[in-house]
N, C-alpha and C positions, 0 to 999 in steps of 0.2 A: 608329470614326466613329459609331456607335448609341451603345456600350454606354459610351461612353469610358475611363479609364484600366480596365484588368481587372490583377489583382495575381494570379499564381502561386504556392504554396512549389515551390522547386524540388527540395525532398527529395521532394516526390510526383511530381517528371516522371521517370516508367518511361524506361527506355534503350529505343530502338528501332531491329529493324535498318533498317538504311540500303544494304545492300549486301548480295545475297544471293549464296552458294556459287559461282552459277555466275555471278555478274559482273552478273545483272540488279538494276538498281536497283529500292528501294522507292517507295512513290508519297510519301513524305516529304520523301528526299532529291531525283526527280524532278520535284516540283512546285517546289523552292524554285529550284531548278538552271532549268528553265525560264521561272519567271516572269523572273527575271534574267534571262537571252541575251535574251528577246522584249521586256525592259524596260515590264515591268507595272508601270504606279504603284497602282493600284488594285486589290484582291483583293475580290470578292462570295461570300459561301458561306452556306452554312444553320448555324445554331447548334451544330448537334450536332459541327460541328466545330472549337470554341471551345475544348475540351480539347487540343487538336492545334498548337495556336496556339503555345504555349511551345513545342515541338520545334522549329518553324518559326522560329521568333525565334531559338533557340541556333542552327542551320544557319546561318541569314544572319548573324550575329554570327562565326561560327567561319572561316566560309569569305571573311571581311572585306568580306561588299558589306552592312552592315549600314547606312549611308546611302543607299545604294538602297531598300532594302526598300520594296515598297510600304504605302498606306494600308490599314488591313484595314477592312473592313465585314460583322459577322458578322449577317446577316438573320434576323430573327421565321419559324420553322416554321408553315408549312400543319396546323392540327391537327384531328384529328376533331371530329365536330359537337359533339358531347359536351364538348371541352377535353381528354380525355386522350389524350392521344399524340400522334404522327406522323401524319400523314392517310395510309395505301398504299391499293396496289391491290386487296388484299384488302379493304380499308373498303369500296371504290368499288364491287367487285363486290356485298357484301351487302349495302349501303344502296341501290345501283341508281341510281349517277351515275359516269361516266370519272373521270378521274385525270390522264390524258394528255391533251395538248395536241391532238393527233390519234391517228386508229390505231396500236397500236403490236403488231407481230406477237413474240410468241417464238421470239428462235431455238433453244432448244432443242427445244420442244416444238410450237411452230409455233402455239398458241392466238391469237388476236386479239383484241385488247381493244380496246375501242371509247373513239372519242374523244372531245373537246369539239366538234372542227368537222367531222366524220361524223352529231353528235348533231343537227348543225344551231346549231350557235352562230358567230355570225359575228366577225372577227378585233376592231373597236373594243369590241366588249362584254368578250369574252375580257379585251383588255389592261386594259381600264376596270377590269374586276370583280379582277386579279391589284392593279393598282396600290394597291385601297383595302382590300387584305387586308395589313393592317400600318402604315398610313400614312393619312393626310388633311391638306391644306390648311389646318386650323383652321374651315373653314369649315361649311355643312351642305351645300355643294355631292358630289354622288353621280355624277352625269352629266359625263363628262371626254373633253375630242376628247381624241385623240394631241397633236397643236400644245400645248393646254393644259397637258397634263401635262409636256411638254418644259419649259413658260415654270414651271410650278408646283410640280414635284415638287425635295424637296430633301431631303437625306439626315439635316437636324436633325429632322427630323420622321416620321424611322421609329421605330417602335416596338421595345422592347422585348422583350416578350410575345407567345408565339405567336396568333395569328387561327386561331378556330374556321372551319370552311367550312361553307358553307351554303349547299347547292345550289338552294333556292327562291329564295334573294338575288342567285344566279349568274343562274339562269331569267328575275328581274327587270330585270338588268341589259339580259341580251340581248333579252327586250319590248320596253322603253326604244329600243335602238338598232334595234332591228326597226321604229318606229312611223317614226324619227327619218330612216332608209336613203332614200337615191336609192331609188327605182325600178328602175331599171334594177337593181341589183343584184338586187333577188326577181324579176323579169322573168326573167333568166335562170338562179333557181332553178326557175322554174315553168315552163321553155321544160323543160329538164332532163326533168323530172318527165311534160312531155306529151309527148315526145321517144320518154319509154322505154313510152309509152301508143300507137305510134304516131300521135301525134294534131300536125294540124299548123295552128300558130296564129300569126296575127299579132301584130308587136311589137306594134303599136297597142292588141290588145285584150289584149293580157298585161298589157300597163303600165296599161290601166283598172282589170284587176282588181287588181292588187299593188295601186293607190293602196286599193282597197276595202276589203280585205282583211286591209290588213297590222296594223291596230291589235285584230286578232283573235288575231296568231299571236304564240306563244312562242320558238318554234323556228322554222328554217326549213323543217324538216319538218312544219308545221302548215299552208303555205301551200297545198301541194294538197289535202288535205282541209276545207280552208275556201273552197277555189273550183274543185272539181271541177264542182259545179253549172252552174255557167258555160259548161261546155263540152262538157257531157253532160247530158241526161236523167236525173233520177236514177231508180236501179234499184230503189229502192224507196219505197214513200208510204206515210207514215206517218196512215193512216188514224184509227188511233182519237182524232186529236188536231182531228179534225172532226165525228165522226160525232155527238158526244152532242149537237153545237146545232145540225146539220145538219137542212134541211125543203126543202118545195117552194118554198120563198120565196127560198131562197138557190138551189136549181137553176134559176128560173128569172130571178134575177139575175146567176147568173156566166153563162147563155147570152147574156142581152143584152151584158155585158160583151163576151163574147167578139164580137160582134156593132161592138160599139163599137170594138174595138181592129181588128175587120179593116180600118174605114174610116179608120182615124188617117190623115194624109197624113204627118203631122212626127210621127214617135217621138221624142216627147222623156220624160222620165222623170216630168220636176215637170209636164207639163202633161196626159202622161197620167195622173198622180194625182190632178188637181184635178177631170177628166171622170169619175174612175173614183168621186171621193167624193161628186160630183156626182148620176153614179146612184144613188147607194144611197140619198142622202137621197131624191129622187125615189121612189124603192122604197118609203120607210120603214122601210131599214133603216141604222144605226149603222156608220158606216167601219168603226171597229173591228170588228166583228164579220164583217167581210169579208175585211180586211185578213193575219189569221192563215189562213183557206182558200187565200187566194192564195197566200203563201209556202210553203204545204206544198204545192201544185201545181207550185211553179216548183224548189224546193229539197226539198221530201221529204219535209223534217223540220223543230222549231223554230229555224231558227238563220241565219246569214247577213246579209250587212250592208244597207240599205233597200231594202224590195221594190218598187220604183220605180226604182234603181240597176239591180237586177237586168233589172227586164221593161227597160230601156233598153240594156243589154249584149247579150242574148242573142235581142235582136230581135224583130218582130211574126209572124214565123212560127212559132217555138218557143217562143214564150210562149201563143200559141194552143195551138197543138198539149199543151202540156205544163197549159194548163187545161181543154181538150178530153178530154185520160186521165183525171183524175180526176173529172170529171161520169160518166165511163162505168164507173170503178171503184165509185162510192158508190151510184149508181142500184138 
């Protein structure tokens, strides 16, 4: 079904047993023996079993259900980044990406290897990024619901040739459908995550921040440390990222600030930014040069999504209070 007609000599198909000593069959004679009874029209496998193929053909031919036999489809290998080889576990472990779909423990030795959806990759990215390792539409379309690829995908148009992997294209995919997700589904990553903080938070403000949040995270283990902030205090301020334009002029502008936010009646975000840029020019001083003090006051450090979002989330008491610490740390 890929590769279409493939020709064997049959002076080079080795004899293989079929039946060993004690009565157990080989996985030769087994597989062809079963796909018959279970009436497989269709066979899926990885290339490296395309040498195996003639065996399979003489069995079905010999044992006469060779008008049954199903379609074969011998699929394009997963190959290292590089192109050469087989992509294993062993790649996975020293490049520093899974292998596996999820955890997968040994049972000999009982190691656990970690997986794609432990990593934080969530199930449409996963199938998205498998689908377009080997295959495309014709199109330059990258981004595929499930639905689409059922209406879409077609077996003329797999490839050949094994697909490199490439775990930063993997990462992109799952972004993509990280930005693209319900809510609710990073809600209840982030309910998880505060769960084992025992920290106890409403759906309402979980689902503000995932909306906040989520075009930040790769993984979905990126989403509490991209809005811890939100729900804690951070435990540390990153000081030195104020102190060189820091003066009296901005301590006695974030105190009127603070002054200003106590009497807000309506916390709303955009209207307390328009008061907040309001004062400064009154001041004489440049939003921007305000702007970055605040967010290290409210979040620590350089980072997190509009600090106006932020003072609207976590409210007029802890927006106070968290630009009240650092007036008292820089003094």
């Amino acid at each position: 079904m890929i590769r279409g007609t493939v020709s064997f000599n049959s002076g080079q198909v080795d004899d293989k047993v079929l039946l060993k000593a004690d009565g157990m069959p080989t996985y030769h004679l087994a597989v062809v023996v079963d796909d018959y009874l279970m009436k497989i029209t269709h066979a899926f496998r990885g290339e490296e079993w395309l040498p195996s193929a003639p065996v399979h053909v003489l069995l079905w031919n010999y044992l006469g259900w060779i008008s049954e036999m199903p379609a074969w489809a011998h699929l394009p290998l997963i190959l290292k980044p590089d192109g050469k080889g087989k992509l294993s576990k062993r790649d996975g472990d020293r490049l520093g990406f899974p292998v596996f779909a999820m955890d997968w423990k040994d049972p000999a030795t009982g190691e656990l290897t970690k997986g794609f959806r432990e990593l934080g990759f969530i199930p449409e990215a996963f199938i998205n990024m498998l689908a377009l390792m080997g295959w495309n539409d014709g199109s330059e379309q990258e981004i595929f619901t499930k639905e689409e690829l059922v209406r879409q995908f077609s077996m003329d148009r797999v490839h050949s040739s094994g697909a490199k992997f490439d775990f930063e294209k993997a990462k992109w995919f799952n972004h993509e459908w990280i930005k693209r997700s319900d809510d609710d589904l990073l809600v209840n990553a982030l309910r998880k995550e505060a769960e084992a903080r025992d920290l106890i938070i409403s759906t309402g403000k979980l689902k503000q921040v995932a909306g906040l949040v989520k075009e930040r995270c790769t993984l979905l283990s990126d989403l509490w440390p991209n809005s811890v902030f939100f729900f804690q205090a951070p435990a540390a301020i990153d000081l030195d990222a104020v102190k060189p334009k820091w003066n009296e002029a901005k301590s006695a502008f974030f105190r009127q600030a603070i002054d200003l936010f106590s009497k807000a009646d309506n916390w709303n975000g955009h209207q307390l930014e328009e008061q907040f840029k309001s004062l400064a020019n009154s001041a004489g001083i440049k939003p921007g040069d305000v702007l970055l003090p605040l967010r290290i006051m409210l979040v620590g450090q350089k980072m997190g999504p509009g600090v106006f979002d932020i003072v609207e989330v976590i409210g007029k008491d802890e927006t106070i209070s968290r630009m009240d610490h650092l007036l008292n740390l820089i003094v």
